[in-house]
C-alpha positions, 0 to 999 in steps of 0.5 A: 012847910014846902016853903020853908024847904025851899027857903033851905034849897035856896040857901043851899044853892047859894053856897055851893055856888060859892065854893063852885065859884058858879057865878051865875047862881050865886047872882041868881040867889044873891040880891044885888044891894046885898050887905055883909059883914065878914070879919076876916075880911073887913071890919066894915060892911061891904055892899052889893055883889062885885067883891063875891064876883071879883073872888069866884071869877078868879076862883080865890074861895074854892081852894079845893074841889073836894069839899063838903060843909055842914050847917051846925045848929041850922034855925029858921025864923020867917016874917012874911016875905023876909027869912033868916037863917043861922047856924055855925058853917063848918067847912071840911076839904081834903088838901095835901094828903090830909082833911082840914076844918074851918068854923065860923057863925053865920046868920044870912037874911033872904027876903022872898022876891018876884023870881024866888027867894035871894040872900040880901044880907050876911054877917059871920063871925068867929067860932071859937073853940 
């Protein structure tokens, strides 16, 4: 079970990186031959870490510093060393005088490395309504 909390802290801390644009966690949570699939950027698999660096050095993902997200129906499946998290990412921040939402599915697989537990692979895909 603690290891499961720590599967959780882990992803946790790898998404707050994103929207904080830390670099330096988001890498030390991310593998380096990452793949991921984001349909509203892509329609293709994009590999390894120099897009997601590209965007938060140049802040492109945090749009505001008043944010919160919750993972709606988080699951947990563990195989070993190889975990994979799904749930639907609904992302609030508050922007020119209102709140605004964003949805989306995600699944993202982290597999249990020598330093601790690392997102190796996402893929997002549309919330419809």
């Amino acid at each position: 079970m603690a290891e499961d909390e720590e599967i959780w802290a882990t992803l946790h801390r790898h998404l707050r990186s994103i929207f904080e644009g830390d670099t330096d966690t988001y890498s030390a949570t991310t593998a380096s031959d990452l793949s991921l699939y984001e349909w509203f950027v892509t329609p293709h698999r994009q590999d390894g870490l120099d897009f997601h660096l590209f965007m938060l050095t140049h802040k492109a993902l945090n749009q505001s510093a008043d944010y919160r997200y919750d993972l709606l129906e988080p699951r947990l499946q563990r195989y070993g060393d190889t975990a994979i998290v799904c749930y639907t990412f609904m992302r609030s921040w508050a922007e020119g005088g209102g709140v605004h939402h964003h949805s989306h599915n995600e699944s993202r697989v982290l597999v249990k490395q020598a330093d601790g537990w690392r997102v190796v692979h996402v893929h997002k895909s549309p919330a419809e309504s």
